[in-house]
C-alpha positions in Angstrom: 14.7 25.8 -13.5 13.8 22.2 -13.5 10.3 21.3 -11.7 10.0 20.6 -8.4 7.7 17.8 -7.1 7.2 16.0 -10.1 5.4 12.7 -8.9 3.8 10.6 -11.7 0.5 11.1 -9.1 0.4 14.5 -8.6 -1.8 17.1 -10.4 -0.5 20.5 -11.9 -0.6 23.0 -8.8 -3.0 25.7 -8.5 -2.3 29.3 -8.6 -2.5 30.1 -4.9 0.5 28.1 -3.7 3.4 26.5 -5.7 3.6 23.5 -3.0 0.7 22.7 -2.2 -1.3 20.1 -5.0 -4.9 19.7 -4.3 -7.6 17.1 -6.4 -9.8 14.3 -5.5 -6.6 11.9 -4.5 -7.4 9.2 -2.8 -4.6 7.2 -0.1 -4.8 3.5 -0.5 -3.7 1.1 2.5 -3.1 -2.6 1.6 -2.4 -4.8 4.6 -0.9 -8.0 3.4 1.5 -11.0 4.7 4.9 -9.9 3.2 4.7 -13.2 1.1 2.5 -11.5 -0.9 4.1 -7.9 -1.3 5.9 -8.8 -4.8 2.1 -9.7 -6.1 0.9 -6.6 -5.0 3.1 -4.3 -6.2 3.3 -6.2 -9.6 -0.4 -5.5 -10.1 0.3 -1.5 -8.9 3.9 -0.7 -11.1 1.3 -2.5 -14.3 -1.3 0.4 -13.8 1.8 3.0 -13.6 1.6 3.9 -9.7 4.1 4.3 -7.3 3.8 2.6 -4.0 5.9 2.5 -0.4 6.2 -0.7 1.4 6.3 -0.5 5.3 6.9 -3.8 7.8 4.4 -3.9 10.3 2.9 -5.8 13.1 -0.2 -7.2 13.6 -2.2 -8.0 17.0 -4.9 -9.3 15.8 -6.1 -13.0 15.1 -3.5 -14.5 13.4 -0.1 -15.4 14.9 3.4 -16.1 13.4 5.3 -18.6 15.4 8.8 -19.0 16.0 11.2 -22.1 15.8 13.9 -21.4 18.7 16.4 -23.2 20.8 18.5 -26.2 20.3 15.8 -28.5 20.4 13.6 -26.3 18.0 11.2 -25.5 20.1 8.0 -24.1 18.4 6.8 -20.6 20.4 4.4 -18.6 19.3 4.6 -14.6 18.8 2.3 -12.2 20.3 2.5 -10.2 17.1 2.0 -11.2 13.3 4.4 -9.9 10.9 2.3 -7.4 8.0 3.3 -5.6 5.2 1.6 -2.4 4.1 1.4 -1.2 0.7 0.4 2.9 0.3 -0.4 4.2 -2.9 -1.6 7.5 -3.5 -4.3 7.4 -6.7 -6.6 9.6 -8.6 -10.2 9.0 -7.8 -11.2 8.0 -11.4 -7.8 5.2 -11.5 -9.6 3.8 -7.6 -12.0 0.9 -9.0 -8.7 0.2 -11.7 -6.4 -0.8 -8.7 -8.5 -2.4 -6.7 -10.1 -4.5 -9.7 -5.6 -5.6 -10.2 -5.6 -6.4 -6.6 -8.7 -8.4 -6.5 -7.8 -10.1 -9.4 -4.3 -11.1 -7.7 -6.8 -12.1 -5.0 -8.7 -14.4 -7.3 -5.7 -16.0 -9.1 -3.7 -17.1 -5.8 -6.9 -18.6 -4.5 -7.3 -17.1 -1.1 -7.5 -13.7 0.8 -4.9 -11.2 -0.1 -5.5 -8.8 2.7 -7.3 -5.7 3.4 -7.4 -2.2 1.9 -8.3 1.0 3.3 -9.3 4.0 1.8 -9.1 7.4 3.0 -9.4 11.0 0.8 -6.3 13.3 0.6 -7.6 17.2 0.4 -3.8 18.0 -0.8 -0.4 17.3 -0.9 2.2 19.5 0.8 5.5 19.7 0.1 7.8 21.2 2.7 
């Protein structure tokens, strides 16, 4: 029988439960303009993680504006347009990714975006 659930992230299963992976993983949340997606996930495929890209929309500060019309009429959007980037890492490769991503930071000259962190107890395969 072949394995099941074989994710370059995921640590051997324990014992108790053949689906159910548990180990100081950590979820990592990149919020980014989608012109900077492709330098991103450069920096995360280099360190040998996986990531999923979602569109998103963002109400905050910044807003995207539209050219519309026959007379191209410049409107503005209540909503910015946002990428986010989730990775799922081992604790000890965390300061590793977000050293690449800062460094992508560094080398375009201005803010990439924001990350957020949050610990996974275990990952459950149904």
């Amino acid at each position: 029988m072949t394995e099941k659930y074989r994710l370059p992230f995921e640590i051997a299963p324990n014992d108790k439960s053949e689906n159910i992976i548990s180990s100081g993983l950590k979820r990592v949340e990149i919020f980014v303009r989608p012109h900077r997606v492709d330098y991103i996930i450069k920096s995360i495929k280099e360190l040998g993680f996986e990531a999923t890209v979602y569109d998103s929309k963002g109400y905050g500060e910044a807003k995207d504006q539209l050219r519309s019309g026959r007379g191209g009429k410049l409107v503005d959007l209540t909503y910015s347009t946002r990428s986010t980037i989730v990775s799922i890492v081992d604790s000890e490769k965390l300061q590793d990714l977000l050293n690449a991503i800062k460094k992508v930071s560094e080398s375009k000259g201005e803010h990439v975006g924001v990350i957020g962190i949050s610990p996974m107890d275990a990952l459950v395969h149904l």
